[in-house]
N, C-alpha and C positions, 0 to 999 in steps of 0.2 A: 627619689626616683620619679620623675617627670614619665607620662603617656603621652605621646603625640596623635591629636585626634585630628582623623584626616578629612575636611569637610567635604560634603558629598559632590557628587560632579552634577554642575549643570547644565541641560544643553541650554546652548544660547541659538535661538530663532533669531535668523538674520530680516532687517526692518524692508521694508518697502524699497526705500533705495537701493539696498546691497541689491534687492531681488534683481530689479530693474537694469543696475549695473552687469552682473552676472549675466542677464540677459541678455545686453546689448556688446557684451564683448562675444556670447557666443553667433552674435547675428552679424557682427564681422569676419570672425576667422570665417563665417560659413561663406561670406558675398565673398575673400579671397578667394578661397577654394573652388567655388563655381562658377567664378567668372571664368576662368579659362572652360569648364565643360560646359557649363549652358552658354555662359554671355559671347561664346567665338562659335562659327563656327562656317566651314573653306563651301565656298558656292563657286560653280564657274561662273565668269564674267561676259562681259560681250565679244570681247577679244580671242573665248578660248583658256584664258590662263583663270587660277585659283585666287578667289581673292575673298576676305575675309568680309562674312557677313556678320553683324552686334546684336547680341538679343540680351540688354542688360535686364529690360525687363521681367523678363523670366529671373535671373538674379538677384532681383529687389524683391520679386514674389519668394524666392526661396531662400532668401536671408528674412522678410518676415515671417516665414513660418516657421524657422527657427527660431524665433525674438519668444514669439507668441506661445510656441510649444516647450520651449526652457521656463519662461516666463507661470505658466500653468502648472508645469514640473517643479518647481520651487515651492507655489501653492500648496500642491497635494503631497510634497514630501513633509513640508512644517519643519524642516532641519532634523528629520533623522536620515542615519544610512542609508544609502541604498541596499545596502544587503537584510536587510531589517523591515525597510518597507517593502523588500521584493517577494519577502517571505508570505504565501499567500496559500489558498485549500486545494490550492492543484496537486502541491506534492504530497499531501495527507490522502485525498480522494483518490490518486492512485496508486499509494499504498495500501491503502482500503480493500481497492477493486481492483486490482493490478491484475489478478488472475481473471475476471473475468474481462477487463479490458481485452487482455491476449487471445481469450479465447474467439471475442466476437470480431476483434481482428484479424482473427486467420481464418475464421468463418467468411470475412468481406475480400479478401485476398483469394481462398477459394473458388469462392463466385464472381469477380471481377468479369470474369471473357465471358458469362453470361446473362450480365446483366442487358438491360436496355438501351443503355446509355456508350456503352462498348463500342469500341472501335481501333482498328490499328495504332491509331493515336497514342489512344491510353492507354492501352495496352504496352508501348514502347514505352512511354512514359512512367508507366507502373514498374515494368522492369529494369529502365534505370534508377528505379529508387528502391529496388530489392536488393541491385547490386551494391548501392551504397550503403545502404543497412545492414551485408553481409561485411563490407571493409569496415564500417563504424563497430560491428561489434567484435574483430579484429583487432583493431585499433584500441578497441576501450579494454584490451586484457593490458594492454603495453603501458599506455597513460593511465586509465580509469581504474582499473586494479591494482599494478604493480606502480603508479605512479612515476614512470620513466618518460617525458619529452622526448615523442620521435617526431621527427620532421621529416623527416625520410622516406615513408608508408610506400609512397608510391613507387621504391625501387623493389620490393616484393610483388607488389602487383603486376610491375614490369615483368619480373622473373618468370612468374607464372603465365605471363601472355605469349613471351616469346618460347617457355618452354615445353609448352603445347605445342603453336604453331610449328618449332621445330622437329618435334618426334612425330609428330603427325602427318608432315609431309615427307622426312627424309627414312624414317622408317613405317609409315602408310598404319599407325595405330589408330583406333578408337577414342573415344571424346572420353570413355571410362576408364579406357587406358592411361590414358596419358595424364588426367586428373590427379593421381597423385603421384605419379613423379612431379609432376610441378608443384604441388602441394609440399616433396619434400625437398625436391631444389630451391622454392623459396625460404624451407626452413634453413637449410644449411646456410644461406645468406644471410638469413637472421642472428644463427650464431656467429656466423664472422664478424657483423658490425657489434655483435655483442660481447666480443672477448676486447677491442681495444678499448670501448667506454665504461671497463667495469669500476673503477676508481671517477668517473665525471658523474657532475650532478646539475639538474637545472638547466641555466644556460649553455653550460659548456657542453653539455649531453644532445642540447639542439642544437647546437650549432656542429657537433662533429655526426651525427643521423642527418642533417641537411645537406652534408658535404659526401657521405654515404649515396643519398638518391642522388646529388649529382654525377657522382663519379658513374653510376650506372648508366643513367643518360650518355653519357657521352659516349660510356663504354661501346651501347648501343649504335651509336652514331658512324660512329668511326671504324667499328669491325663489320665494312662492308662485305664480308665474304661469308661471316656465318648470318648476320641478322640485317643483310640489306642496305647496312646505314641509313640516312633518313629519306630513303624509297621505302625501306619500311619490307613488311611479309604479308605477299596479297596469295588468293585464291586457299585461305586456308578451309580443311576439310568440316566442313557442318554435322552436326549430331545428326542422327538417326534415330526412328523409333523402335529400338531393338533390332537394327538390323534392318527395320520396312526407311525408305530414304522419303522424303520428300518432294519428290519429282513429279509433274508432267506422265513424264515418258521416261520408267526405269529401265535399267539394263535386262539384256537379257538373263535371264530364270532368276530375275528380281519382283518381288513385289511393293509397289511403291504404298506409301500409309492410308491415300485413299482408298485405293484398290481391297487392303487389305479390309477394311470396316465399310464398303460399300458407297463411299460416298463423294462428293465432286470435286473434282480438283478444286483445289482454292491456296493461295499464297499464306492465308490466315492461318491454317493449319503449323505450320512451322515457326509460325510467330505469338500464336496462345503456347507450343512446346515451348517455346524455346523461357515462357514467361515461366509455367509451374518449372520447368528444370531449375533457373532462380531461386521460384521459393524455396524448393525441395533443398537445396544448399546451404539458403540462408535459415529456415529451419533449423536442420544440422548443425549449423555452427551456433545457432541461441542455445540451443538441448546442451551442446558440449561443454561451453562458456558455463549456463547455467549449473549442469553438474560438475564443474571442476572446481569452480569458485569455494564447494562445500568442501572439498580433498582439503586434505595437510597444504599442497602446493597454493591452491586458492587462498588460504587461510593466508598462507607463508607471503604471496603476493601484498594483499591489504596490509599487512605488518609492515613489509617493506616501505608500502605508501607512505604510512603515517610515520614512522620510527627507523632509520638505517641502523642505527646505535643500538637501541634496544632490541631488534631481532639478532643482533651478534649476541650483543646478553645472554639470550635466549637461544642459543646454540642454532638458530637458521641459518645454512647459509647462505650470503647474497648473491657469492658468485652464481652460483645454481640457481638460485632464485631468478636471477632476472637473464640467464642464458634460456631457462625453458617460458619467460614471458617472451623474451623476443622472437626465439622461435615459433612458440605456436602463433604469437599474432601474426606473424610472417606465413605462416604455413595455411592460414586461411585467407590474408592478399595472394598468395598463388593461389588458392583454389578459383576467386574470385576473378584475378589475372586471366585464366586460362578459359571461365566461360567469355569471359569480354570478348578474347580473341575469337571463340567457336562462333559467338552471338553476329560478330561484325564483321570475321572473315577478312578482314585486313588489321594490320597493326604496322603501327611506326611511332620512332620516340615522342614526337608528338604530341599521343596520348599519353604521356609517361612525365610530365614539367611539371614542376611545385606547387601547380595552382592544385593539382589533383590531392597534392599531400596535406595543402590549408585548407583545403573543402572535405578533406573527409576527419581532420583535426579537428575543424569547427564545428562539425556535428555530433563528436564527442566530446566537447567543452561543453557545445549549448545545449544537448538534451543533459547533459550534467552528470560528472564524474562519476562512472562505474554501473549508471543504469542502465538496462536494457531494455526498457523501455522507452525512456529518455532518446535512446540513438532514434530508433524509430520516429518520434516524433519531431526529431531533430533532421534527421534526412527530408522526411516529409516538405517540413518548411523549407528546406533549402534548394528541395530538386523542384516540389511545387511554386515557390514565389515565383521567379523568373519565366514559368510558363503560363501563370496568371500575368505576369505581365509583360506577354511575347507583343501584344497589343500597341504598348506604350515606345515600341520600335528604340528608337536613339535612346532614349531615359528612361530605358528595363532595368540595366544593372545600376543605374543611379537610385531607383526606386527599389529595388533589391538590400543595396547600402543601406539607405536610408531603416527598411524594412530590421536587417537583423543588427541594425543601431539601439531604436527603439526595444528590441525584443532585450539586448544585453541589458539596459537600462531598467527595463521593467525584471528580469531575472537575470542578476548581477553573476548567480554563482547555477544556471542552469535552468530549465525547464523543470525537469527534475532535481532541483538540488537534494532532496530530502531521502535515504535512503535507511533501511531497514539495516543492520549491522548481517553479514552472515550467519554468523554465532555468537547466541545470545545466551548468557550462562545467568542462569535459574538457582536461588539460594533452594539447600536441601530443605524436607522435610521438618526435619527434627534441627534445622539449624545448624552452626558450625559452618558457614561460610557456603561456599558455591562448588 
């Protein structure tokens, strides 16, 4: 009887040439690719008409900084993985300190509208990236926990903007009113897309949740009698502080929120509210996420993730399991949905297309599956690049690209890839197993 001894594997370091090769095929696909956006681009002429101005230029500088940056990226890799050299002390250090990061983060979220540097600006800005931090941590029950591809996200969001907007004007309710029936009209959509894809897996799973938020869109679209079609629903009703409005000049035996605390009219006032009513939501839904994850159902969720097979084994089941992910992550896009709508007072399908469903996916991909902290940080980059580079006008979202290029490359599988297990089971005492 022969043993077959298996020689060990070895990485092979590719030489100087390959690097160099490597590098120069990526410094062509990249002068394709950018010839048509940087090297074209339509000036008027002397006549009046469009006619095309070349700036190859610019595309020989950015197919060298391609050459030059792949070329360096080989160096520093030395022929391992990327997922291997991505791994780095970010995700240990916040597991480490994760709780006190959180803390001194809702500490800087707190004081935001009173800092120095404050201003309606950032303050709008702050609160479009609350609002994505509440869809991201939404999202990461569907994907991140239960490991289900929705591409869809954005037809709950939808739910929840037009189903405010409509009880609030056609039956004159409250911002706290009408918060969770949209909260539960979006779940009921949830389980609807979730009772046809309970047998799809993967692709197939994205691709019939993709064709979910379309069908909503359009639905939108084209039922101009209840939802405007795409005129959209304007003059929707704005929150109140308990009842004190926001106004100038309130109604009679009204008192308006200056009046009520003594102080001067100001526009800013309704827009620092309108910022804490965000956190206060997105809060709530970290608290929720975070305590559920611990339940049977949390548990049941991450089982799903990893193993479909094995939690049947194991008597869970899937149906259930992935009808209460889809709804609850659904159930906080409408929550989400509905302040959008209060926040901006108009809505139309518009703000409702695919791009919304890949940008709040890709903030749950890249702060990395199932963190919640991760989103956070993930939002952050995504809402902040493009406003750091509102500057660079034409070549924002080029440099945008560019931006969460690099970032994949550098953390293949998240910002956060590294996560703490829920439940971590402890051998006893006296031994005999766990």
């Amino acid at each position: 009887m022969t043993t077959a001894i298996r020689a060990p594997a070895v990485s092979v370091v590719p030489g100087l040439g390959a690097r160099v090769k490597d590098a120069a095929l990526a410094a062509f696909v990249a002068f394709v690719l950018l010839a048509p956006i940087l090297g074209m681009e339509t000036v008027p002429g002397p006549d009046g008409r469009l006619t095309l101005d070349f700036h190859f230029d610019l595309v020989a500088i950015g197919a060298l900084g391609v050459f030059l940056g792949r070329l360096a990226l080989s160096f520093a890799l030395r022929g391992r993985p990327l997922a291997r050299a991505a791994a780095g002390p970010l995700s240990v250090f916040v597991s480490r300190y994760g709780n006190w990061l959180g803390v001194a983060g809702l500490v800087f979220a707190l004081a935001l509208p009173l800092m120095p540097f404050s201003s309606r600006y950032v303050i709008d800005v702050a609160t479009t990236l609350v609002i994505y931090v509440m869809l991201g941590w939404g999202l990461n029950i569907v994907v991140g926990l239960a490991g289900l591809l929705d591409l869809g996200y954005v037809a709950f969001y939808a739910v929840g903007a037009y189903s405010y907007a409509l009880f609030a004007k056609w039956f004159g309710l409250g911002f706290w009113a009408c918060l969770p029936i949209a909260g539960v009209l979006a779940a009921v959509a949830g389980i609807l897309l979730g009772f046809p894809v309970l047998r799809l897996r993967g692709d197939y799973l994205a691709i019939v949740t993709l064709g979910f938020g379309e069908i909503i869109r359009l639905v939108l679209i084209n039922w101009h009698e209840v939802t405007g079609g795409p005129n959209g629903i304007a003059d929707i009703p704005r929150p109140s502080f308990f009842g004190f409005p926001f106004t100038r000049n309130p109604g009679e035996g009204e008192i308006a929120f200056h009046q009520l605390f003594g102080l001067e009219f100001s526009t800013m006032h309704r827009v620092v509210f309108l910022y804490y009513l965000a956190l206060a939501l997105a809060l709530v839904t970290n608290l929720f996420v975070l305590r559920i994850r611990k339940l049977p159902i949390g548990r049941a969720w991450e089982a799903l993730r990893e193993d479909e097979i094995a939690c049947k084994a194991l008597g869970i089941n899937p149906t259930n399991t992935k009808l209460t992910a889809f709804a609850l992550g659904a159930m906080f896009g409408g929550f989400a949905g509905s302040f959008f709508a209060t926040r901006q007072g108009f809505i139309s399908p518009e703000s409702f297309t695919f791009i919304e469903s890949a940008i709040i996916l890709a903030i749950v991909v890249l702060g990395g599956m199932g963190s919640q902290i991760g989103v956070v940080l993930a939002a952050a980059v995504i809402v902040l690049l493009p406003e750091i580079a509102r500057e660079l006008e034409t070549y924002r979202m080029l440099f945008f690209g560019a931006a969460m290029v690099l970032i994949m490359i550098w953390r293949p599988r998240g910002l956060l890839a590294h996560r703490e297990p829920t439940l971590r089971l402890h051998p006893r005492p006296g031994g005999g197993g766990s």
